[in-house]
C-alpha positions as CSV (number, residue, x, y, z in Angstrom):
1,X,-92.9,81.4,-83.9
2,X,-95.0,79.8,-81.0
3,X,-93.1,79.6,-77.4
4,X,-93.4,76.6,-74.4
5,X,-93.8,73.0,-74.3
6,X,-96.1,70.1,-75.1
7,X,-97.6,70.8,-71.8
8,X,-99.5,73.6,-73.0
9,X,-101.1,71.6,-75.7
10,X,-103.7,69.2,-75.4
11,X,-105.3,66.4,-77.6
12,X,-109.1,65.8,-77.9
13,X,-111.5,64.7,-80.3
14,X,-113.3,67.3,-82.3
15,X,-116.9,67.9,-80.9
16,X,-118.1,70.9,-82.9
17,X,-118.2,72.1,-86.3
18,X,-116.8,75.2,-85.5
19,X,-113.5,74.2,-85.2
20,X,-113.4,73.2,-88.8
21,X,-112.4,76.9,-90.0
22,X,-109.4,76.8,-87.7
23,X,-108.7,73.2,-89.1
24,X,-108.4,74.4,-92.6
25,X,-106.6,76.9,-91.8
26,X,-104.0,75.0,-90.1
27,X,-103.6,72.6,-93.1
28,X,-103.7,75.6,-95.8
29,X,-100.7,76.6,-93.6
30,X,-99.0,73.3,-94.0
31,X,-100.2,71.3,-97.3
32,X,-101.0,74.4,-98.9
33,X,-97.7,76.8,-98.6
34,X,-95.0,75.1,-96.4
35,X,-95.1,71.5,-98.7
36,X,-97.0,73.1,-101.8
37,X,-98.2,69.8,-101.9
38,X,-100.0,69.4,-105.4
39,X,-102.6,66.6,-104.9
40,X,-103.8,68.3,-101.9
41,X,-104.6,71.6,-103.7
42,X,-105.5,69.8,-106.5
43,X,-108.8,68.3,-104.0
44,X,-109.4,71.9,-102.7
45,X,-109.2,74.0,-105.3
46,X,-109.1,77.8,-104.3
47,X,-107.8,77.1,-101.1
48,X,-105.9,80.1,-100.5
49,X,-108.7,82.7,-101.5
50,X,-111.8,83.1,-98.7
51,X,-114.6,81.1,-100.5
52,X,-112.2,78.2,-101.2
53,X,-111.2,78.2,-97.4
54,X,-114.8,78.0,-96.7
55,X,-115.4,75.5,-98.9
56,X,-113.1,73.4,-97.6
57,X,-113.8,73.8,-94.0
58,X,-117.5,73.0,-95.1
59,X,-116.6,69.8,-96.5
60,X,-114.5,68.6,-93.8
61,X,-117.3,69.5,-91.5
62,X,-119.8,67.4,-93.7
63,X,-117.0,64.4,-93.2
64,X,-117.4,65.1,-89.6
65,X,-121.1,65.1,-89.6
66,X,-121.6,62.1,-91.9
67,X,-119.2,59.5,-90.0
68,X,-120.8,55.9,-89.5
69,X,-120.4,53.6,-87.0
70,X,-118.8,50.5,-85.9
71,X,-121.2,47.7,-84.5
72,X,-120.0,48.3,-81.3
73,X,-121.2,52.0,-82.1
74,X,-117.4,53.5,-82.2
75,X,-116.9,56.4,-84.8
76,X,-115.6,55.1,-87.8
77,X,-114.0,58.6,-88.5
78,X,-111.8,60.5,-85.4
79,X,-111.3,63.8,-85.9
80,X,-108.5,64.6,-83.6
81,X,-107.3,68.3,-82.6
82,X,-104.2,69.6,-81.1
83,X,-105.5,73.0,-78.7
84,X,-103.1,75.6,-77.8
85,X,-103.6,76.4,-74.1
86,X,-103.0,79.8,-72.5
87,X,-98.9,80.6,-73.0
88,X,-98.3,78.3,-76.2
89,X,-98.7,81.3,-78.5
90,X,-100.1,81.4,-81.8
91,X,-99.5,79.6,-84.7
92,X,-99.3,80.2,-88.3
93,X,-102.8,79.9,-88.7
94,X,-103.6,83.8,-87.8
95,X,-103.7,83.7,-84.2
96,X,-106.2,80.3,-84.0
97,X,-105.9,77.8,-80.7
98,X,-105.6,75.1,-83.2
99,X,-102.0,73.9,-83.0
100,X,-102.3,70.8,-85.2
101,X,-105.0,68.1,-86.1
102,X,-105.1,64.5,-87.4
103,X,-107.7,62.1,-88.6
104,X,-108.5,58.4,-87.8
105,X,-110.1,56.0,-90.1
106,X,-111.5,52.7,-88.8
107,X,-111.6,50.7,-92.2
108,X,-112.5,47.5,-92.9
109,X,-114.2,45.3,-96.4
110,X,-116.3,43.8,-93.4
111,X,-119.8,45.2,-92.8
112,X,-119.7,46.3,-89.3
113,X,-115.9,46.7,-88.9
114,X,-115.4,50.3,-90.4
115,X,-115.6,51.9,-93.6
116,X,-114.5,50.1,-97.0
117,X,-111.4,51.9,-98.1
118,X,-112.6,54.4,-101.3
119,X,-111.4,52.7,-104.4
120,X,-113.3,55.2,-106.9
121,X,-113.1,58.3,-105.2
122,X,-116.1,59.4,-108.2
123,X,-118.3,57.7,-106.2
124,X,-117.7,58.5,-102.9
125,X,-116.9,62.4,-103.5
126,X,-119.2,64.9,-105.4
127,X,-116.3,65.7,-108.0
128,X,-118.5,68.4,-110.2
129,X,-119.2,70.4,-107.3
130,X,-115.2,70.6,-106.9
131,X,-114.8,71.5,-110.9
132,X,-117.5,71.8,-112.2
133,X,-117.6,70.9,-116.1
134,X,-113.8,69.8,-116.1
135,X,-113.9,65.9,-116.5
136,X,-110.1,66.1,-116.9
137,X,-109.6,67.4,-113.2
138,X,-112.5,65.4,-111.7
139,X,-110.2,62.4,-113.8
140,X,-106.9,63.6,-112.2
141,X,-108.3,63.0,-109.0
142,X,-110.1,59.6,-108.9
143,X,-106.0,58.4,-110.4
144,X,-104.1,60.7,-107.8
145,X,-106.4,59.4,-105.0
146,X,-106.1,55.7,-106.1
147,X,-101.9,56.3,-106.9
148,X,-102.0,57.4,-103.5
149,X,-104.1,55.0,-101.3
150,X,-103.2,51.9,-103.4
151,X,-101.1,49.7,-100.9
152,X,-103.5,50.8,-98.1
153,X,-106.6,49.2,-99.9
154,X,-104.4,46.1,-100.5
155,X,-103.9,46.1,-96.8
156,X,-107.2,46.2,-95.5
157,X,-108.3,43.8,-97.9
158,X,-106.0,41.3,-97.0
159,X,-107.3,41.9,-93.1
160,X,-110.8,40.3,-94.2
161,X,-110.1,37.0,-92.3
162,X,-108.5,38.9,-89.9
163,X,-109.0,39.2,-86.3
164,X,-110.5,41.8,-85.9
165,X,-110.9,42.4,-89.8
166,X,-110.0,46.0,-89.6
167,X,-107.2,48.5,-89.5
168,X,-107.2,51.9,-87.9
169,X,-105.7,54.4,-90.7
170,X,-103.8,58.0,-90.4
171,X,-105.7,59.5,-92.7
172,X,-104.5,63.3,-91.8
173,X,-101.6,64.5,-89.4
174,X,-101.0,68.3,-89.9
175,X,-99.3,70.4,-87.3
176,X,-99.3,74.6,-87.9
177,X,-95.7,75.5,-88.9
178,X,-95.7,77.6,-85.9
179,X,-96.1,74.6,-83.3
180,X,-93.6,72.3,-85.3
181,X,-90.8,70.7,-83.5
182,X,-92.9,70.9,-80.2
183,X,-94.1,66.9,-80.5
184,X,-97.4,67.4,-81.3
185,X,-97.6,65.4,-83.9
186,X,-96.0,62.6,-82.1
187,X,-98.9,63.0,-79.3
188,X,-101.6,63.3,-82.0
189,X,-100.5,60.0,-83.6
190,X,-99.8,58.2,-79.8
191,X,-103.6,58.6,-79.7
192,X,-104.6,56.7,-82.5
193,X,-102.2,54.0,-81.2
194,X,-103.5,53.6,-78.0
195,X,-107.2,54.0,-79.7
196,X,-106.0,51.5,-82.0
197,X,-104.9,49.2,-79.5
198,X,-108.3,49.7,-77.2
199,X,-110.5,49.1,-80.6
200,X,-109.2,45.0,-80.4
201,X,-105.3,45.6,-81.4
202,X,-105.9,47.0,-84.8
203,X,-102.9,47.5,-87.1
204,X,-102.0,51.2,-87.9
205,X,-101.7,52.3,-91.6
206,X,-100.6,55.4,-93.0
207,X,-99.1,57.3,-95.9
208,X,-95.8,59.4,-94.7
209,X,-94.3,62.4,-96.6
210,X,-90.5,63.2,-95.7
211,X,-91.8,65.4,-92.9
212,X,-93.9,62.5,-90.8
213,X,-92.0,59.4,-91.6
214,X,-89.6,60.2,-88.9
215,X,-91.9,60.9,-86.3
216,X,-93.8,57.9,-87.1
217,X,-91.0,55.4,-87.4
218,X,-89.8,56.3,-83.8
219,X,-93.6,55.6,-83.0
220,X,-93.2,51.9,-84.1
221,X,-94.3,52.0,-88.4
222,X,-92.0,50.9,-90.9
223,X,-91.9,51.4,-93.9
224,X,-93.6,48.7,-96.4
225,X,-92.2,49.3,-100.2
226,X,-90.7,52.3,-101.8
227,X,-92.0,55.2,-102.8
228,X,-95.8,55.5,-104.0
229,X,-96.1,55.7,-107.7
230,X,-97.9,58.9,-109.3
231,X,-100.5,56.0,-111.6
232,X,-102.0,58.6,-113.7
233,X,-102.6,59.1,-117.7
234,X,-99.9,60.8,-119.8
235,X,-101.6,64.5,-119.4
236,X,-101.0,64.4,-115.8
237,X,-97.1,63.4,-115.3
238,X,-96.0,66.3,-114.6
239,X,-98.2,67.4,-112.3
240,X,-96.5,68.0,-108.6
241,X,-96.6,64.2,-106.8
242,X,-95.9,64.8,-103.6
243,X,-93.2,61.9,-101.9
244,X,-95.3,59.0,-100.0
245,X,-94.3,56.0,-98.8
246,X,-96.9,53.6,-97.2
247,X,-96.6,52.7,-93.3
248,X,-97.8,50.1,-91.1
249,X,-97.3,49.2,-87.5
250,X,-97.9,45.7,-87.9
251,X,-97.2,42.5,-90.4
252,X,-98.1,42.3,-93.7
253,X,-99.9,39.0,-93.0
């Protein structure tokens, strides 16, 4: 278990793509065997064997790599990491400085406000390359994706008259089980509040599991509807659906 205090943790935008192995490692640590959550292995298949892991790492690199821009020239897509410094110990994540991470999504139906929200994740993600010859998996996750970001794509639509017409989204918040309890995730999401709030006062979306609501109630979200409903065909119910409830810092208007 990792020692000290916040202090000895500091928050920064990613600015290399060699801190995406340390990334994936972190969230293998936490989606992968502390939640077990489903719908996350189920979009990174062989995750806990070393080509998966590289795989993954790769693709959130390419996410990196590809992010558009604003038309104020802002990054559409923050990656934000957590970096143990000297004394804060190691994590979970076999040894790495990378105590936590979150991405930021700047999203908007506007050209020039941020990126549409995905509403067919077949077309925005190369789903064959992921399972290759297994329609029925690369079908599992266009519905899990959907069931999942549904009340955030309502959102953001409904901003389009808005002013600004965009919302600034918690796509990711993952701390290493071995930095938990430290408030790192509470300083990773304070970031994207105050970046929020210097990109025009954009409203804050998010979906929370059991573990993040808390910490992103007391950061001023509530809680909009119940729990996220699992919208996929009969072969799929019983899949593992993780618990979700959407999240917003703002009104609903």
């Amino acid at each position: 278990m990792a020692s000290g205090n916040n202090d000895e943790v500091r928050v920064e935008p990613v600015t290399s793509a060699d801190d995406f192995p340390a990334l994936f490692a972190c969230t293998c640590a936490t989606f992968g065997r502390q939640t077990n959550d489903g719908v996350w292995q189920a979009n990174n298949p062989g995750w806990d064997t070393p080509e998966g892991a590289a795989a993954g790492a790769a693709r959130m690199a390419d996410r990196w790599r590809s992010a558009t821009r604003d038309s104020q020239g802002r990054p559409n897509t923050v990656f934000l990491k957590a970096v143990a410094g000297a004394g804060a110990g190691a994590g979970a994540g076999g040894g790495s400085s990378i105590a936590g991470f979150a991405i930021f999504v700047q999203q908007s139906v506007v050209p020039g406000f941020g990126d549409a929200p995905v509403e067919d994740l077949a077309r925005a993600a190369d789903l064959e390359a992921l399972y290759p010859g297994r329609p029925d998996e690369q079908r599992y996750l266009c519905q899990a994706d959907y069931s999942l970001h549904r009340r955030r794509i309502e959102a953001v639509k409904a901003k389009r008259g808005g002013d600004p017409p965009a919302t600034f989204a918690l796509d990711m918040c993952v701390v290493d089980p071995g930095f938990q309890r430290r408030g790192i995730a509470a300083r990773l999401v304070q970031w994207g509040l105050d970046e929020a709030e210097r990109r025009g006062g954009l409203e804050c979306l998010t979906e929370a599991s059991p573990m993040g609501r808390t910490v992103y109630a007391k950061l001023g979200f509530r809680q909009d509807g119940g729990e996220l409903e699992h919208l996929v065909d009969d072969e799929f119910k019983d899949r593992r659906w993780p618990s979700n409830v959407f999240m917003r810092t703002g009104t609903q208007s």
